[in-house]
C-alpha positions, 0 to 999 in steps of 0.5 A: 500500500502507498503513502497516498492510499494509506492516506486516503483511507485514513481520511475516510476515502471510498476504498475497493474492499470487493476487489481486495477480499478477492484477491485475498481468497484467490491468491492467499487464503487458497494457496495457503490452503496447500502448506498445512494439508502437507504438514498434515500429511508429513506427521501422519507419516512420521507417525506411521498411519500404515501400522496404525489407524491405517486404511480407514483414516486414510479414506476419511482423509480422502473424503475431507478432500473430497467435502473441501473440493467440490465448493472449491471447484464449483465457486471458482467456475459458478456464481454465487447464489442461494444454490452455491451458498448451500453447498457450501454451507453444507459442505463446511458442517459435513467437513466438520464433522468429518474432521471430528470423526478423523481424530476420533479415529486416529485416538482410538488406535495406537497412532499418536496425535501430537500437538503439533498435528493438533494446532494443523488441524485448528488451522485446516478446520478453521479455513473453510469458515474463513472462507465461507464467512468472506464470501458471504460478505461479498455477497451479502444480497445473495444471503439475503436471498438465501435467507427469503428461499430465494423468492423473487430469484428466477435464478436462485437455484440453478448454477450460472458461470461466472460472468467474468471466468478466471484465467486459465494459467490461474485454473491451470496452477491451482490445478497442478497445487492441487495435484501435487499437493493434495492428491500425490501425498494423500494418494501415496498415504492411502496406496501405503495403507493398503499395501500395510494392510495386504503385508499383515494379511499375508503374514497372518495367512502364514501364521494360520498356516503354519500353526494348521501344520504344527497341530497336525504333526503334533497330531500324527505323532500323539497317535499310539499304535495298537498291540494285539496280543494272543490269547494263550 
């Protein structure tokens, strides 16, 4: 910000506050949604998910993405209206809950959450309602008609594009954060899972197996062979 900008806004001037609080969603608080999934993602490995909580964590991980992806993806090409404001709402409460189900989860195995991973979490479940929150204000006459049912909006529930798109080169490298960042490491979390899972199921087959062996020989050897003795 400029000397003359910081002084025109101390004197009460006209500021843009739309175009800043888009800017801040587009090229801050979206972004910066990628640091702390990785730093989850780097403490669920160094805590052994595989040997832990295992697969089921990890597909809770998968369908937290999931919650936080289809709002993100559908507000970055729809309208907002009373429509796209709903899933969003509903996506954030699902989300919720979700996360709440994570850590319920990850306690009740052997894995430990440490505070470290704790304070990601805080911030992770904290961004959709930041998000969410700034949004509404940039549309304030959209919840309003939220609010009404959409009555009197033609429109209110039905997906419209954008009237001014966003770029392609801007789509393009939110697209390749989110595949580097989102589905790579969580996509190696679940395949590292499962292949934990198959590993202990096979040595459990083995053990079962050996096991079968063990009493069976055991078996041929307690057997005591009969003595026919003649009568005199």
């Amino acid at each position: 910000m400029s000397k003359g900008q910081a002084t025109d806004i101390a004197k009460g001037a006209g500021v843009d506050v739309d175009v800043a609080t888009t800017r801040f969603l587009l090229y801050g608080l979206l972004p910066g949604w990628f640091l702390p999934g990785l730093a989850d993602w780097l403490m669920h490995r160094r805590t052994r998910i595989e040997d832990t909580s295992g697969t089921k964590e990890s597909l809770i991980h998968s369908l937290m993405m999931a919650e936080v992806g289809l709002p993100i993806a559908l507000t970055l090409r729809y309208r907002i209206n009373p429509l796209l404001l709903s899933v969003q709402l509903g996506a954030t409460a699902v989300h919720e809950a979700t996360a709440l189900w994570d850590v319920r989860t990850a306690v009740d195995s052997d894995r430990e959450v440490r505070p470290v991973e704790q304070h990601i979490h805080s911030f992770l479940e904290a961004l959709p309602f930041g998000a969410l929150a700034s949004l509404m204000c940039l549309h304030a006459d959209q919840v309003r008609s939220l609010v009404r049912g959409g009555a009197g909006d033609k429109n209110a529930w039905t997906l419209r594009r954008r009237r001014r798109p966003l770029s392609p080169g801007y789509l393009t490298g939110i697209g390749v954060a989110i595949g580097l960042c989102v589905v790579l490491p969580y996509g190696e979390e679940l395949l590292r899972c499962r292949r934990a899972a198959r590993r202990r199921t096979g040595r459990a087959a083995q053990e079962d197996a050996g096991k079968e062996s063990e009493q069976s020989c055991a078996s041929r050897f307690s057997r005591r062979p009969r003595v026919w003795s003649r009568s005199s």
